[in-house]
N, C-alpha and C positions, 0 to 999 in steps of 0.2 A: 863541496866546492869552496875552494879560500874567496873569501869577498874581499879582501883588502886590493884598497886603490893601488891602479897600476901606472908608472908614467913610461912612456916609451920615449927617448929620443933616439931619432934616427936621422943620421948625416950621410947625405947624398952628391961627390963630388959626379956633376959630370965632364967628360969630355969637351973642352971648349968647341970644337966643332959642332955638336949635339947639347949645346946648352937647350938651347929655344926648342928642343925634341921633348927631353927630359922635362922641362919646367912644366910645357904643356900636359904632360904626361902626369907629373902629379898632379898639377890643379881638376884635371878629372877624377880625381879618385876624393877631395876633399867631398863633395855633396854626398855623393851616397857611402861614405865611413859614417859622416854626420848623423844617419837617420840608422846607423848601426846599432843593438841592443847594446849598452853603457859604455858606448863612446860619451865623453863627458866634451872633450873638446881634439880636436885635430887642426892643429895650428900652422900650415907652411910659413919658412921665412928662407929668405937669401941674404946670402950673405953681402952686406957694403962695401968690402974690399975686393971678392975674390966671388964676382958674378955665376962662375960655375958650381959655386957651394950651396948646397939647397941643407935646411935642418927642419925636420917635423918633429914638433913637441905635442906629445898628445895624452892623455888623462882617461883611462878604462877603472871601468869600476871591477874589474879582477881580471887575473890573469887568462881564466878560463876563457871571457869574454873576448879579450884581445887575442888570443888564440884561435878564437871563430873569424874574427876579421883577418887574421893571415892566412885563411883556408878561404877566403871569399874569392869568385871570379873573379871581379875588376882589380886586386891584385895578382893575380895571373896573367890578365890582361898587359899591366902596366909593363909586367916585367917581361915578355914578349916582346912589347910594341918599343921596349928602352934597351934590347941587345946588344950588346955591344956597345952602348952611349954612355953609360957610365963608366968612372976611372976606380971609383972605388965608393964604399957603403960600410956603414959602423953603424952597429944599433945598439941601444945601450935599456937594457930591461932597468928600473928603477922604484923604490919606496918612496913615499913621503916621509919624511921623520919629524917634520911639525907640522 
């Protein structure tokens, strides 16, 4: 198993009609990622200009790990209960190099 730290960012436009869906939607999934095997941090923000722009910055201590968390229910969940609310999603797998 690779141990090396993983960063995830993940940009989450949603649909202006379906913002307040969507927002809700991730803030349930922060608590229990948290109590995830090396999850180190899972950080939601929004964006200041463009209220529909959600970005999750989060810190796995290997990829393997973070691979369990995307096979986890309560992402299934989310993305069920956010069908069609989102415009669009980019996720970007990432190193630390200092």
């Amino acid at each position: 198993m690779n141990h090396q730290r993983l960063t995830i960012v993940a940009k989450i436009l949603a649909k202006p009609e379906k913002r307040e869906l969507v927002k809700n939607e991730l803030l349930k999934l922060i608590k229990t990622t948290l109590k995830e095997e090396g999850c180190i941090n899972y950080d939601l923000h929004q964006d200041n200009e463009n209220e529909n722009l959600f970005l999750f910055y989060e810190n796995w201590e290997s990829k393997a790990l973070w691979q369990q968390h995307m096979n986890n229910s309560h992402l299934a969940e989310y993305s069920k209960a956010t069908e069609g609310a989102v415009e669009n999603f980019e996720l970007f797998e990432m190193t630390p190099i200092s």
